[in-house]
N, C-alpha and C positions, 0 to 999 in steps of 0.2 A: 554774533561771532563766537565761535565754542571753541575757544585756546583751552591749555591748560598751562596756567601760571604758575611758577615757582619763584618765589624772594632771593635776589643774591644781592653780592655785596654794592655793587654800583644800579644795580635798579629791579629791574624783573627781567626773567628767563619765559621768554612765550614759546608753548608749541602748539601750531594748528591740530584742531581736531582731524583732520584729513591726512596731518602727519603720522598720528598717530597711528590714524585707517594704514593707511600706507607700510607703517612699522610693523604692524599686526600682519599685514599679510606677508612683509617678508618672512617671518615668524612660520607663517603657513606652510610658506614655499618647502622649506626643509623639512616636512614631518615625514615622515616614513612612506614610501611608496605604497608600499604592500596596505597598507591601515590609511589611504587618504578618501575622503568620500569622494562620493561620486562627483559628476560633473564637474571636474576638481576645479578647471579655468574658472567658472559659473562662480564659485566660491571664493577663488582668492579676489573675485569682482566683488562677494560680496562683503568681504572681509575690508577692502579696502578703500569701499567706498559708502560704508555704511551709516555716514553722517550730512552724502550728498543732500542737497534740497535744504538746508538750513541758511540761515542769512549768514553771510560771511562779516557782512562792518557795517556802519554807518548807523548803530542802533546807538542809544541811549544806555538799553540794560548792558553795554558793555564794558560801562564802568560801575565798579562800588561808587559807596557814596561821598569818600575818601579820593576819587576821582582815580584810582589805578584799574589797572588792568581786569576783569572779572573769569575767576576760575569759573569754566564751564557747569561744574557742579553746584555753581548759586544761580544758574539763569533760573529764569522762569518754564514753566511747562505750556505748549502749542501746541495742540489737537491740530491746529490749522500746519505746522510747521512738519509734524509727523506726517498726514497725510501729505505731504509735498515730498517727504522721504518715499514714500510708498507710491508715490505718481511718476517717481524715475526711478525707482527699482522693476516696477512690473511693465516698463516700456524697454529693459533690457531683456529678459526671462523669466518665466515662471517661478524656476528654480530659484534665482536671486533674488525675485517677490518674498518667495517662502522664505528664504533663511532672513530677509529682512524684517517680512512682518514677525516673523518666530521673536527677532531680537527686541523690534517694538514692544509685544506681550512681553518680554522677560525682563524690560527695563521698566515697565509703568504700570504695569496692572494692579501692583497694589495701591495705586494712585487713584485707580479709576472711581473711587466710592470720593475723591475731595473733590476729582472735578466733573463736572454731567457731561461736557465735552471730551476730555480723556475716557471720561466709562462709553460712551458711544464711539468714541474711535476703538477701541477694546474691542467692543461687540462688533463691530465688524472686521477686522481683523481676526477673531475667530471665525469667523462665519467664510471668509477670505480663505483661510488656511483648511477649510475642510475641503473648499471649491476643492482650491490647488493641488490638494494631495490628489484628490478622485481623478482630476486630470492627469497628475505625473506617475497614479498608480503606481503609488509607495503608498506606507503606514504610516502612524502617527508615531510608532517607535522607531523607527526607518529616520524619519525625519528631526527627531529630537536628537539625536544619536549625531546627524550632521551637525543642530544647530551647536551642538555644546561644543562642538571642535571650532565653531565659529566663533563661540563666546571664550572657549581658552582663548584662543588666540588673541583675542580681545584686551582680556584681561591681563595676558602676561606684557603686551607693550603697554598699557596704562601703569602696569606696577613699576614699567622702565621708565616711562615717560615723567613720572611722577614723584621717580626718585626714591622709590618705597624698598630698594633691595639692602636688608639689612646688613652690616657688617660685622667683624669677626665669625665669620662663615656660618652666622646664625641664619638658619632656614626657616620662609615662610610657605606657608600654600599660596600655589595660582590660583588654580578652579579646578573641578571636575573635568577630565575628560572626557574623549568621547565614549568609551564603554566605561566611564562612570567610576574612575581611579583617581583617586585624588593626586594630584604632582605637585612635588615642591621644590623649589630656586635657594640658592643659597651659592655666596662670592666667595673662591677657594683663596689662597693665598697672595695667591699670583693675579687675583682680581680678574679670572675665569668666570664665567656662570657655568653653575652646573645645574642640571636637570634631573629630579628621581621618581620615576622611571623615567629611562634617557628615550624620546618619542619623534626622535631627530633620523633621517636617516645619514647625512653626516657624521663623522665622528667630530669635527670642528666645524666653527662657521664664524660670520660676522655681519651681525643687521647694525643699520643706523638711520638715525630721524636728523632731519635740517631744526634747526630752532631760533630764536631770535633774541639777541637781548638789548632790551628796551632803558637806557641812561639815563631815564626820568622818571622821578617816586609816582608823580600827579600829573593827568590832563585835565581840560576846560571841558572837554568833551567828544563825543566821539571821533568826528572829523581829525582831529589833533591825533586822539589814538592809531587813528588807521595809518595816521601820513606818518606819525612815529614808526611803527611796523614797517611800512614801506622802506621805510629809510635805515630801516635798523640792519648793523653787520647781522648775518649769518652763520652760523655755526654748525658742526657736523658733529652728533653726539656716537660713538661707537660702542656696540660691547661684545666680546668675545664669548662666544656659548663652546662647552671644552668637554667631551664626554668622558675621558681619563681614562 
């Protein structure tokens, strides 16, 4: 299960990783007409479902040892679990195959020398991505140039998701964009986001993720966690993006 857990005062704050897919591509939706890549539909598919094919519950690793909740960033690593990623992306589109495997190589490859499984799903997935291009008859700069609009977008709802947007309107960087400009977030007064360079074609907007919060420190074990989740109120996190 790939939540991203945050600590509050009565327990934990869970937000599904698919929420986040989801946040990310609202994010997408708004960028500038004029500057969105190709295939645009193809993309906010990939943007928003780009953690499809992972286990959702009922595992073991998805508690620490403390018995709470586990942030997605201490699972373990699945060559088997990646290719399950990449067996429903290339049953939708080439195109969404490509900006997926691109995402796989940009999230693991330096992995690939601890595990022999990771370094062979690597190796094919290059091998994968050269297919794809000869078929969509694009470049390999063509196609980096999409993925990294793929990977901002990524990136900026994990930095919402995760709570990471500094206060007193101290700015941090997202990621690179697409033509390779660094952008950065920072909360105005009025507890606006704003965006520099603004890559929105809105002058205002408003995305939001569902999350969960869970009223107990400790489970027994998985089972328990899931049915927690299930049971757990709902919540709507909002935040206003304001170009000024």
């Amino acid at each position: 299960m790939h939540v991203i857990v945050k600590s509050i005062p009565v327990g934990w704050e869970v937000i599904y990783q698919r929420a986040h897919g989801l946040l990310a591509a609202e994010i997408a939706f708004y960028w500038k007409t004029t500057e969105r890549p190709p295939h645009f539909m193809q993309t906010l598919l990939a943007i928003a479902e780009h953690d499809d094919g992972r286990p959702e519950s009922r595992s073991p690793e998805n508690l620490t040892e403390a018995g709470a909740p586990k942030h997605f960033q201490l699972l373990g690593r699945s060559a088997q679990q990646y290719r399950s990623v990449m067996e429903i992306s290339t049953a939708k589109s080439r195109w969404n195959a490509l900006l997926t495997s691109l995402h796989m190589t940009f999230l693991y490859e330096d992995e690939k020398y601890e595990d022999q499984d990771i370094e062979e799903f690597i190796k094919e997935q290059h091998e994968f991505q050269k297919k794809l291009l000869k078929e969509l008859k694009i470049s390999q700069t063509q196609a980096k140039k999409a993925y990294r609009f793929v990977e901002w977008c990524d990136a900026l709802s994990l930095l919402l998701c995760m709570d990471r947007i500094q206060p007193e309107q101290r700015r941090m960087d997202i990621s690179l964009g697409p033509e390779g400009t660094m952008y950065q977030i920072w909360q105005d007064e009025k507890e606006r986001l704003r965006v520099e360079p603004w890559p929105f074609e809105p002058d205002f907007f408003t995305v939001e993720v569902e999350y969960r919060e869970l009223h107990q420190l400790q489970f027994k074990d998985a089972d328990e966690l899931d049915d927690g989740l299930r049971k757990a109120p709902v919540g709507v996190r909002k935040w206003d993006f304001f170009k000024g």
